[in-house]
C-alpha positions as CSV (number, residue, x, y, z in Angstrom):
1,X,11.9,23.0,20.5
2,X,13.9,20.5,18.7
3,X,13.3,16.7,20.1
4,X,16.3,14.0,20.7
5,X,16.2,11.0,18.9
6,X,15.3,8.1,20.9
7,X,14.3,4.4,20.4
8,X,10.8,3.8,20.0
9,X,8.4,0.5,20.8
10,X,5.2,0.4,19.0
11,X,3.5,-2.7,20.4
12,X,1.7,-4.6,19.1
13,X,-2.0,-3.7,21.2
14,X,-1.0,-0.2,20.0
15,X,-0.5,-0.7,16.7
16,X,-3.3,0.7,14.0
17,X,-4.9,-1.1,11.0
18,X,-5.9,1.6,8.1
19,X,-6.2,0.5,4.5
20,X,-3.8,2.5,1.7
21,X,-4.9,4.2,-0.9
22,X,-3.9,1.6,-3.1
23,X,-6.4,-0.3,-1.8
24,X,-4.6,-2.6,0.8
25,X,-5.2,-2.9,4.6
26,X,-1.7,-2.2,6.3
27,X,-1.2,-2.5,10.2
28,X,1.1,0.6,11.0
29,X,4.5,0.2,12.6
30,X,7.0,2.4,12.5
31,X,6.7,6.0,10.7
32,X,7.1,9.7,11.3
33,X,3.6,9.3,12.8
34,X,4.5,6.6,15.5
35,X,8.0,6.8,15.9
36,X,9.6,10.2,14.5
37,X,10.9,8.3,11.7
38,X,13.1,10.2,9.4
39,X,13.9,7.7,6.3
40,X,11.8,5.0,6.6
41,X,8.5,3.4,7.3
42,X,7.5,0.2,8.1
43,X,4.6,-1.7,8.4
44,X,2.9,-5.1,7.8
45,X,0.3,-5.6,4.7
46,X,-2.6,-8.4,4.6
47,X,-4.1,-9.1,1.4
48,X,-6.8,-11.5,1.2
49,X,-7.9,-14.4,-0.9
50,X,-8.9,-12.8,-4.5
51,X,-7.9,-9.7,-3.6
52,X,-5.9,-6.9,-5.6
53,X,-4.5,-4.0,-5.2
54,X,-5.4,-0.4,-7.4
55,X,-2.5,-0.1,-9.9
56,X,0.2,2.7,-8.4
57,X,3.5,3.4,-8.4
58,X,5.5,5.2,-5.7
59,X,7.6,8.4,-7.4
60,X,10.0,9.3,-5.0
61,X,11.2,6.2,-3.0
62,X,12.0,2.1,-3.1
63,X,10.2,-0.1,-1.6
64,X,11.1,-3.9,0.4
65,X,8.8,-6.7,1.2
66,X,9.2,-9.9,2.9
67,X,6.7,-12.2,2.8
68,X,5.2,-13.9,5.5
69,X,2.8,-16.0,4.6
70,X,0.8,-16.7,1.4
71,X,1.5,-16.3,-2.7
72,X,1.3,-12.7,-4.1
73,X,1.6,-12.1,-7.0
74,X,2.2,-8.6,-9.0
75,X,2.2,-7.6,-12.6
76,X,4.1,-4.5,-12.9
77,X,5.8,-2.3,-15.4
78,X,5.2,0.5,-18.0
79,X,2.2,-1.0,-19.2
80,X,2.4,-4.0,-16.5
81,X,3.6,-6.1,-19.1
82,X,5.9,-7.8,-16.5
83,X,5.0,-10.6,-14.0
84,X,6.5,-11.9,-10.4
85,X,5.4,-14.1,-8.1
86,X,6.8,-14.2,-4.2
87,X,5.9,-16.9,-1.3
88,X,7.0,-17.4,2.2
89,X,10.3,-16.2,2.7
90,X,10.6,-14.4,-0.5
91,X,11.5,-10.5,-0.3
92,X,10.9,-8.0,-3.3
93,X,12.5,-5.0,-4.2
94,X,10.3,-2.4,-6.3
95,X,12.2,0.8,-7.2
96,X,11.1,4.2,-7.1
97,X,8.9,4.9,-10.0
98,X,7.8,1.4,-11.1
99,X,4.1,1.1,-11.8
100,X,3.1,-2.1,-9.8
101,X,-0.1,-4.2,-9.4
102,X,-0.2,-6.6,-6.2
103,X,-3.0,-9.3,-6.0
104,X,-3.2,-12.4,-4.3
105,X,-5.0,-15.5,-6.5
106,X,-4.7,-17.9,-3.6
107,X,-7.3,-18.8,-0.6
108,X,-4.9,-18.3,1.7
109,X,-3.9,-14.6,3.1
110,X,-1.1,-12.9,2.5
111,X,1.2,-11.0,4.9
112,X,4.1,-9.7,4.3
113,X,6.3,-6.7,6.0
114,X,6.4,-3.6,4.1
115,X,9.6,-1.4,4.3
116,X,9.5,2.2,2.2
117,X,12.1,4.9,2.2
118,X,9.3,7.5,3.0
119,X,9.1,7.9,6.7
120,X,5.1,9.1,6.2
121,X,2.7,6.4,7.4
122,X,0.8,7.5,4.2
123,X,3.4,7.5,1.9
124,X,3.2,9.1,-1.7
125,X,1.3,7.4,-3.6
126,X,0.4,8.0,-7.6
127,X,-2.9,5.6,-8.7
128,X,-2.8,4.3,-12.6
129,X,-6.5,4.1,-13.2
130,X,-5.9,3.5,-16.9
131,X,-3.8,0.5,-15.9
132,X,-6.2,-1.2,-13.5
133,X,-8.3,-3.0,-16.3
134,X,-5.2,-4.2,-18.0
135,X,-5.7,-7.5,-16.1
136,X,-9.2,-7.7,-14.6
């Protein structure tokens, strides 16, 4: 039985918070899983103060954020030899492939909105362990 597209509403009462296997705590929005998302997924991540994220990269799709609230800050690269900081407002782009360390050095939370071109709520995700002591 094939299904017709339609719009979805995920409220917010409904909506689920599970931590990544990267090692961040996303509440889920909009997936294959929630909405019958085909391209996309979308959600909104919380980091908080002194927290990191397990160095990953994403093989097979880009990813958006737009930042809420908060400083992140992400070291990211071959060998994470490159740095970037974002704050309110800011968005980041990180293309497919890109190995990529989030943290947040601030005492404030972070919260941004995630946006993935993988539709699975738990998107593919590659962990670096020999890249997570690069910057303990």
């Amino acid at each position: 039985m094939t299904m017709t597209p339609t719009c979805t509403v995920i409220s917010s009462g409904a909506a689920r918070t599970a931590g990544g296997a990267q090692g961040l705590t996303y509440v889920e929005g909009i997936s294959a899983q929630t909405a019958g998302a085909r391209g996309l997924c979308m959600h909104m991540v919380r980091i908080p103060p002194g927290a990191r994220a397990r160095a990953h990269l994403h093989a097979n799709h880009e990813t958006a954020i737009h930042v809420l609230q908060g400083r992140a800050e992400m070291w990211f690269g071959e060998q994470l030899e490159h740095h970037c900081v974002t704050g309110p407002g800011d968005w980041l782009y990180i293309p497919a492939g890109v190995p990529h360390l989030p943290f947040n050095p601030g005492d404030t939370e972070v919260i941004g909105i995630v946006a993935r071109t993988d539709a699975n709520q738990h998107e593919s995700v590659t962990l670096l362990p020999e890249l997570d002591g690069i910057h303990a």
